[in-house]
Structure formats: structure tokens, C-alpha cells
C-alpha positions in Angstrom: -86.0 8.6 79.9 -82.2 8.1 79.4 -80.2 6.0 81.5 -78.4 8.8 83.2 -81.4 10.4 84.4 -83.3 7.5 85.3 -80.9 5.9 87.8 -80.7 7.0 91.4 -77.7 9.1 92.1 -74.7 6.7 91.6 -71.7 6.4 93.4 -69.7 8.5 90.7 -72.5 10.0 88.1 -70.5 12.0 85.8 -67.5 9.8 85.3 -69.6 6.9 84.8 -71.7 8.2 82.2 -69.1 10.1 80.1 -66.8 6.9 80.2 -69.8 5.4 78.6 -70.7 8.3 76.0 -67.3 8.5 75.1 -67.1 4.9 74.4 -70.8 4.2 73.1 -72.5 7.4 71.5 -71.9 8.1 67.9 -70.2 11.8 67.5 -72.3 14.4 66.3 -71.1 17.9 65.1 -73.2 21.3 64.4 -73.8 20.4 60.5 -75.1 16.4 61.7 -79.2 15.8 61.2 -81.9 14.0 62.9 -85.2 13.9 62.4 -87.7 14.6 65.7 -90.6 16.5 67.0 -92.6 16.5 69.7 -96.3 17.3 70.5 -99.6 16.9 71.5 -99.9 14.5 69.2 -98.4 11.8 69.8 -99.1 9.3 72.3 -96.2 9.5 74.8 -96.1 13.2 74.9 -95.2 14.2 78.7 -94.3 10.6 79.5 -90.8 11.7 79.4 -91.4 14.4 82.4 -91.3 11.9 85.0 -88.7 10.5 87.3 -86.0 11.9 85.8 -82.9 12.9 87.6 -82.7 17.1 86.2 -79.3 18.9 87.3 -79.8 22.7 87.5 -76.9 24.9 87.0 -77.1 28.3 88.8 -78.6 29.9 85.6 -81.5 27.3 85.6 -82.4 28.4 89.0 -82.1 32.1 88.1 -84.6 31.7 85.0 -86.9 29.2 86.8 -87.3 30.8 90.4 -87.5 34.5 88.7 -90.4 33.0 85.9 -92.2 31.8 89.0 -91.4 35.3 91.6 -89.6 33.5 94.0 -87.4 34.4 96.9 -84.2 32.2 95.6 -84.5 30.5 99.3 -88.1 29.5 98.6 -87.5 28.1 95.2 -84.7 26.2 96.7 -86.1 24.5 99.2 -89.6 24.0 97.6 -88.4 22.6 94.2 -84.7 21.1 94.8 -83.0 18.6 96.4 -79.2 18.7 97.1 -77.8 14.8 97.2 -74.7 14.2 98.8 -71.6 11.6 98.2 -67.9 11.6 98.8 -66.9 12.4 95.2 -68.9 15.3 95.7 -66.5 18.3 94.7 -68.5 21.3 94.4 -72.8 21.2 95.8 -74.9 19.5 93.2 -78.7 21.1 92.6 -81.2 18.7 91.4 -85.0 19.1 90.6 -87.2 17.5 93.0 -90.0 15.8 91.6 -93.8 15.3 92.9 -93.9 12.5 95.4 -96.4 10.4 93.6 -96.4 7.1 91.8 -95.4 8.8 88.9 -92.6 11.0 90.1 -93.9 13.7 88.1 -92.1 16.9 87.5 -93.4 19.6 89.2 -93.8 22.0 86.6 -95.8 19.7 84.2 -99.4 20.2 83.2 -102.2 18.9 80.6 -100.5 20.9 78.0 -96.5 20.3 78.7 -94.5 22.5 80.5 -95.6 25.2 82.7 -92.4 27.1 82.6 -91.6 26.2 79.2 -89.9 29.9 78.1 -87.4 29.2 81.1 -87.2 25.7 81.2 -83.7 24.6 82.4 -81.0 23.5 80.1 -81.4 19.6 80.1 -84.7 20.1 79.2 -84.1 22.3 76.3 -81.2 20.4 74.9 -83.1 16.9 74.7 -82.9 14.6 72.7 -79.5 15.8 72.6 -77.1 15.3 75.0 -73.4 17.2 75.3 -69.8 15.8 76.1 -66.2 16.5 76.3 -62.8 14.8 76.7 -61.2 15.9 79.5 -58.7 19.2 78.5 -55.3 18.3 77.9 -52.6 18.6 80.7 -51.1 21.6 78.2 -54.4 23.8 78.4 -56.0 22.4 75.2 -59.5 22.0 75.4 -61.1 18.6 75.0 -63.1 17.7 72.2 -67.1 18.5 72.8 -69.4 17.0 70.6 -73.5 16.3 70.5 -75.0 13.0 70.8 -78.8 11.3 70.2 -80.3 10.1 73.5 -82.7 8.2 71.7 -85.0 6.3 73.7 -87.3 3.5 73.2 -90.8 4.3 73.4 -90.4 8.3 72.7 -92.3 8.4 69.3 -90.9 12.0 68.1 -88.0 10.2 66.5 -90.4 8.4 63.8 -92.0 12.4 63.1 -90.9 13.4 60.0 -89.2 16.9 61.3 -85.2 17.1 60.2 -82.9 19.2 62.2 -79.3 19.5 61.7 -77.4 19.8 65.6 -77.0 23.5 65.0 -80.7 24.5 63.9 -81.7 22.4 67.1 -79.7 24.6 69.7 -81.1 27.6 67.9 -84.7 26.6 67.9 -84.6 26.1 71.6 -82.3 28.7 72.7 -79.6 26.9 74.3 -76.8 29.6 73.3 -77.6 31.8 75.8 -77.5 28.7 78.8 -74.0 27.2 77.1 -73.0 30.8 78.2 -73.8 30.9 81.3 -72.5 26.6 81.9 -69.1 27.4 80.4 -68.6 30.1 83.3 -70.0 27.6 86.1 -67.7 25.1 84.5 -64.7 26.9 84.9 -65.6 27.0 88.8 -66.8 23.0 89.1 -63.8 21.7 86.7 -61.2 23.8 88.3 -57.3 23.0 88.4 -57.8 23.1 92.1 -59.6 19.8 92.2 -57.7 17.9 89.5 -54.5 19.0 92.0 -56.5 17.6 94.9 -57.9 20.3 96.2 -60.7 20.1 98.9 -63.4 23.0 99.9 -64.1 23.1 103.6 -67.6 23.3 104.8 -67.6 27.1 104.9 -66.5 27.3 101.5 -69.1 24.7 99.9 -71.3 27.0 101.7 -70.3 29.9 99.8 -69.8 27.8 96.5 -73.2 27.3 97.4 -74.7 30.7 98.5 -73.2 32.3 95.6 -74.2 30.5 93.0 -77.7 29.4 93.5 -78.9 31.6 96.9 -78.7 35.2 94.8 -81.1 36.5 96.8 -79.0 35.7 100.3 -75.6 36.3 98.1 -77.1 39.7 97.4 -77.2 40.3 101.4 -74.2 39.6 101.9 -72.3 41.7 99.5 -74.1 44.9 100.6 -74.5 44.2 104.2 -71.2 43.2 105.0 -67.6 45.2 104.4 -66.7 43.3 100.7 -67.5 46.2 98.8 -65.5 48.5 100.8 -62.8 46.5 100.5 -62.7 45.6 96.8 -62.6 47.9 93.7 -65.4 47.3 91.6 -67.3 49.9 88.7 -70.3 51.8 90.5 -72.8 51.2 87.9 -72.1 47.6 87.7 -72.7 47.9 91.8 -75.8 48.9 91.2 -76.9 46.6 88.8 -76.0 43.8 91.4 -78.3 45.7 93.9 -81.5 44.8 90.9 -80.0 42.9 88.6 -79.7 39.1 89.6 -77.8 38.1 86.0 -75.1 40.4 87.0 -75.2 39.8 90.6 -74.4 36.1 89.4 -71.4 37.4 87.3 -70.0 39.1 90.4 -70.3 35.7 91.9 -68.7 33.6 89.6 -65.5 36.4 89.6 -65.7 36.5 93.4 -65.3 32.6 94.0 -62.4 32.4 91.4 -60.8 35.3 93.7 -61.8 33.7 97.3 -61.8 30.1 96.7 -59.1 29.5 94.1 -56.6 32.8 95.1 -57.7 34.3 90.9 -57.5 37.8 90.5 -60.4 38.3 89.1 -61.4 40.5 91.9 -58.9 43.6 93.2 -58.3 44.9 96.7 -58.7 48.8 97.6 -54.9 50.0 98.4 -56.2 51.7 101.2 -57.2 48.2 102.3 -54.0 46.6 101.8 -52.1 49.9 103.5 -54.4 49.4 106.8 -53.4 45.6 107.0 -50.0 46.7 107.2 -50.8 48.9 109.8 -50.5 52.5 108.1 -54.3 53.0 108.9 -56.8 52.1 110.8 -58.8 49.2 110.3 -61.6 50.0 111.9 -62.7 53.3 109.9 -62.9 50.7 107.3 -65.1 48.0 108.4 -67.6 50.0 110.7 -70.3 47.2 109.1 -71.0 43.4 110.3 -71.0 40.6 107.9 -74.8 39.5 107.7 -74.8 35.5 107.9 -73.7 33.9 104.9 -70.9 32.8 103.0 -67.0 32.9 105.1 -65.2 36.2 104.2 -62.1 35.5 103.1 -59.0 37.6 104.9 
């Protein structure tokens, strides 16, 4: 497989391998073609679902732990790992593969992938990859483009099969999963860590809890005091209460609110009255917090 997923986790993965993509990789735009297939047919075909280093965004977990009726926990602990380093900004979600010679992925079988409908994003997108400059200090956002990760051995670049970038993303339904990234980037590539901001262990644990544990997320927004302190639409409450791509919208709006001070989430008046003392507080938080992530007063 590619370089980047074939090392062990490095010291600084992403800067590393988008200084070299940005220096090495010809530029590919929507309208650019290749020619690739792959299948059954030819002779490396499921080779490249072994030791691979697979990141899963929240939405990965979502589709892959909902295909298989898992409790988020469960999928969590039976199928990921989380590495840890000191550049580490935000927790990082990686797929943990079979402990055999191989490394195999877990999910693959005689006939390819087992999950193949929800298979997560890196997965879909190969053999392209995705990059971006950095945005500009004015708000401007950096230029994205497509690039080949074109292996030796893989033999679905000699099939005759042409694409251009943009019939490539459609065919494997990446739209939907660019989505859901560029609202989980706007939490992981937030000002606050370019300013040198730092989350505190309670607060990676929320980053955490909210964004890949829905199931223990889901807890803790009805079994705690949030929703009587916040204003938010009834019926969208209770689609959270069933509806885990919602509930992970909710959680995307309520980190920007608790972690980085956004508004994207408004207090009850009531509740900012009875912190200055006009009512009582206690009428309106007769519930306990069930354990997870650290409210934020």
C-alpha cells in the first residue's frame, strides 16, 4: 500500500506526508483521467487490505458500527485503536487490523470487503488521495486538489477502465463523506490550535465521546441538565433521541460552543437569569450528569 499507510505512526504523520504531496504528487482536478479498475480478476486483488494504517473520521464509525449493529462502545474497542504522541491535537481513531502475519483487515473476506456499502472514506477514495494548502492567514481557503497513489504491484492501473477525478468520487460515493469530513475539519483544524491552544484531558474526552462514542454522547445529553439549559428545536430533539446522523450534528455544534466559546449553541434566558441570581438554580438542574464528557459552566 502507499507509504502513508504503510508506516508505523510517525512522529508527525500529517505534516510529513502533506509536505511531501505538496512537493511530489502531480495536481489533479475534477475534469483529470486515469485509467483503473479493480476485481476478482486480477491477481493482487485484496492484497492491498492488509497492514494498512486506516484513519476513521466520526462518520466512518457511524456507517461501519451501525452496518454491523453495534453498540458504538463495542465497535470501538473491538475494531480501533487510538495511538497517541505529543503533536496529538485532537484523539485520532484508527482501524485495528487482525493480529496475524498478514495484518489483515478485519472486515475482508474471499470476495473483498464485507462492509463494502459502508466502507470508510480512505477506502472508497483509493487510488486517490486528497490535499490542501494550509488556508491563508486572511480566511481564504487553501487550494485542495486529487492526486494518484499509484503503487507498484497493484495491477488495476494497467485495466483498461478511464475515469476522470469527478466520475471517480461519484461512482464510489464519496460526496456524502466529504460532507461529513469538512464539518469534522472545522473542529480538528480549528484557529484554536494554530493560536496554540491546548484541550485538557476532560475536554479530549469530550472531543472524544462526542464524536465517535454516539451511543454514550447520546446519554449524556438526555440524562444530564444540557437540554434544559440550551434552546434547541423539539423535533430535531427527538431525532437525536433515534437518529445517530443528527445526534452527530448536535455534536459537532456543541464542541464549537464548549470547546472553542462558538455560538453555535444558545443558552435558555431563564438560565442565564438564575446564574445571576434572579431564580433558583436548583428548579433547573433537578437531574445528575450521567458520566461522560465535562459540562461546561
Amino acid at each position: 500500500m502507499s507509504e502513508e499507510k504503510r508506516s508505523p505512526f510517525p512522529k508527525d504523520p500529517q505534516e510529513q506526508l502533506q509536505e511531501k504531496i505538496l512537493k511530489d504528487y502531480p495536481r489533479l482536478g475534477p475534469e483529470d483521467t486515469f485509467t483503473f479498475s479493480c476485481h476478482p480478476g486480477i491477481s493482487c486483488f485484496n492484497k492491498c487490505c492488509s497492514d494498512v494504517n486506516i484513519f476513521l473520521s466520526p462518520y466512518d464509525v457511524l456507517r461501519m458500527r451501525k452496518r454491523l449493529e453495534m453498540k458504538s462502545s463495542e465497535f470501538l474497542k473491538q475494531y480501533t485503536l487510538m495511538p497517541i504522541h505529543k503533536e496529538m491535537k485532537t484523539p485520532v481513531v484508527m482501524l485495528r487490523m487482525n493480529d496475524d502475519e498478514a495484518k489483515t483487515c478485519p472486515f475482508l473476506s474471499e470476495g473483498g470487503c464485507s462492509i463494502y456499502s459502508d466502507r470508510p472514506w480512505p477506502c472508497r477514495m483509493y487510488p486517490l488521495g486528497l490535499a490542501a494548502q494550509k488556508d491563508t492567514p486572511d480566511g481564504w481557503r487553501g487550494e485542495r486538489f486529487y492526486f494518484l497513489l499509484q503503487e507498484e504491484g497493484c495491477e488495476g492501473f494497467e485495466e483498461p477502465t478511464k475515469w476522470t477525478v469527478g466520475q471517480w468520487l461519484d461512482d464510489q460515493g464519496v460526496s456524502e463523506y466529504d460532507e461529513w469530513g469538512e464539518g469534522f475539519k472545522e473542529l480538528t483544524l480549528h484557529k484554536f490550535f494554530d493560536d496554540g491552544g491546548v484541550l485538557s484531558p476532560e475536554k479530549m474526552h469530550m472531543f472524544f465521546t462526542a464524536c465517535y462514542d454516539l451511543d454514550k454522547f447520546r446519554e449524556f445529553v438526555f440524562g444530564s441538565t444540557l437540554l434544559q439549559r440550551f434552546e434547541v428545536d423539539e423535533d430535531f430533539v427527538d431525532e437525536m433521541s433515534y437518529n445517530d446522523e443528527t445526534l452527530l450534528r448536535f455534536a459537532f455544534l456543541w464542541l464549537q460552543f464548549s470547546i472553542f466559546g462558538e455560538k453555535t449553541v444558545k443558552v435558555k434566558s431563564e438560565v442565564i437569569e438564575a446564574f445571576k441570581g434572579t431564580l433558583e438554580k436548583k428548579k433547573l438542574f433537578e437531574k445528575e450528569s450521567v458520566e461522560g464528557p465535562e459540562e461546561e459552566k
